[in-house]
N, C-alpha and C positions, 0 to 999 in steps of 0.2 A: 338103952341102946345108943351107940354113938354112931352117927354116919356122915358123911359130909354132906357138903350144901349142894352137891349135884345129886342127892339121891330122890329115885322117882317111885311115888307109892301108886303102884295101880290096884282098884280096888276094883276085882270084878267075882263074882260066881261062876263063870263060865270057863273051867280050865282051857279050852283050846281057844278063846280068847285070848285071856293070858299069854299063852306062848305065843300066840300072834304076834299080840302088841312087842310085848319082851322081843322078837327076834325079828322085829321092823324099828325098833329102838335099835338094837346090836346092829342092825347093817345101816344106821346113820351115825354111826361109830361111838354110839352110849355104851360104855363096858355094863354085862350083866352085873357087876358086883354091886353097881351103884341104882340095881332095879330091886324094888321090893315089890311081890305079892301078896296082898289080902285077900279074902274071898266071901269081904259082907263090909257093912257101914260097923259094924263094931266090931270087929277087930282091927277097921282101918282105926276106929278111931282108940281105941289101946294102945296100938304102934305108936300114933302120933303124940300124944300124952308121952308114950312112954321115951321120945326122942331126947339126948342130952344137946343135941342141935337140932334144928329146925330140917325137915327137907327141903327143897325147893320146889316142888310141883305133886301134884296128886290128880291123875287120872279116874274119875270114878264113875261106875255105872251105875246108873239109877233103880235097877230090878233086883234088887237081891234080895236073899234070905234075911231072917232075924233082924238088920234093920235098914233099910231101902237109902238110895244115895241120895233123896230129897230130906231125910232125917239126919243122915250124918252131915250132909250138908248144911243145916239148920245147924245143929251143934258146933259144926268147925267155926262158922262164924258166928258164934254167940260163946266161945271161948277167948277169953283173951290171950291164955299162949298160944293158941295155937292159930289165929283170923285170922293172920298174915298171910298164912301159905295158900300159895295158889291152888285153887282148884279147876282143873278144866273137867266137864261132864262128857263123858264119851259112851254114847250108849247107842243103842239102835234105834230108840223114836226120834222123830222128826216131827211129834206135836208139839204145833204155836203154843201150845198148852204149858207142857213141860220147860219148853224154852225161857215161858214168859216169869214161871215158877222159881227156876236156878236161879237164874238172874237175881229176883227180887230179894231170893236166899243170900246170894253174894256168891255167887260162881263167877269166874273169870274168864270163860268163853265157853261153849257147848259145841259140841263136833255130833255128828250122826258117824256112825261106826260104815266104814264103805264097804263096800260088797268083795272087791277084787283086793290081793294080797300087795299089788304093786300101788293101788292107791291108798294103803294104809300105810305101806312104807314112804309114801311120798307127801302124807299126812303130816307121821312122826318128824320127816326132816324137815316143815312145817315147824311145828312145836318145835324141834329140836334150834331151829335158826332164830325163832322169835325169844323163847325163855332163855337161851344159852347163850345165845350173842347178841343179842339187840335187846334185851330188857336187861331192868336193872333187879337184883335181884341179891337179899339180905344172905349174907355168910356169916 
């Protein structure tokens, strides 16, 4: 799979999550083409394997089927192609727990998933202003 360096892997179970994200991403003006959906820790992590470039960021949720985003997480960073890529954790617990967990896994920030549509969008352009134009970030 080849995709440029602005593409975003969101890995959730929850289709209407998904759309969520995805179209609070499109109204901070990320084109859908450069958003990718998975719907578990292993096929996010096939995709990434399977990338001829690297993404730039991966949203993941931590409750999913077949294999949960605390394992694919473990894995991403205990890969050598692939540890580079950021990962932020976007999910709906807000356990100290969880937090202290990613982290020590090698996440790159953790977000609790917001309640209302206008502050996920307001999130996304969050992410969108820190990874896209203020960090530095491999092409």
């Amino acid at each position: 799979m080849k995709f440029n360096h602005l593409t975003i892997i969101i890995a959730d179970d929850d289709d209407d999550d998904k759309t969520l994200i995805t179209n609070a991403l499109v109204d901070n003006g990320i084109k859908k083409e450069h958003i990718l959906l998975t719907s578990d820790g292993a096929e996010l992590l096939e995709v990434l394997k399977g990338f001829e470039t690297r993404p730039c960021l991966v949203l993941l949720d931590l409750n999913m089927p077949r294999k949960d985003g605390f394992k694919a997480l473990a894995e991403i960073k205990s890969d050598q192609m692939i540890k580079h890529v950021p990962v932020i954790i976007f999910t709906t617990s807000n356990s100290s727990k969880d937090i202290l967990t990613t982290y020590k896994l090698g996440s790159n920030t953790f977000f609790t998933k917001p309640n209302y549509y206008h502050e996920l969008v307001e999130l996304m352009g969050v992410i969108k202003s820190y990874w896209f134009e203020k960090a530095a970030l491999l092409t």
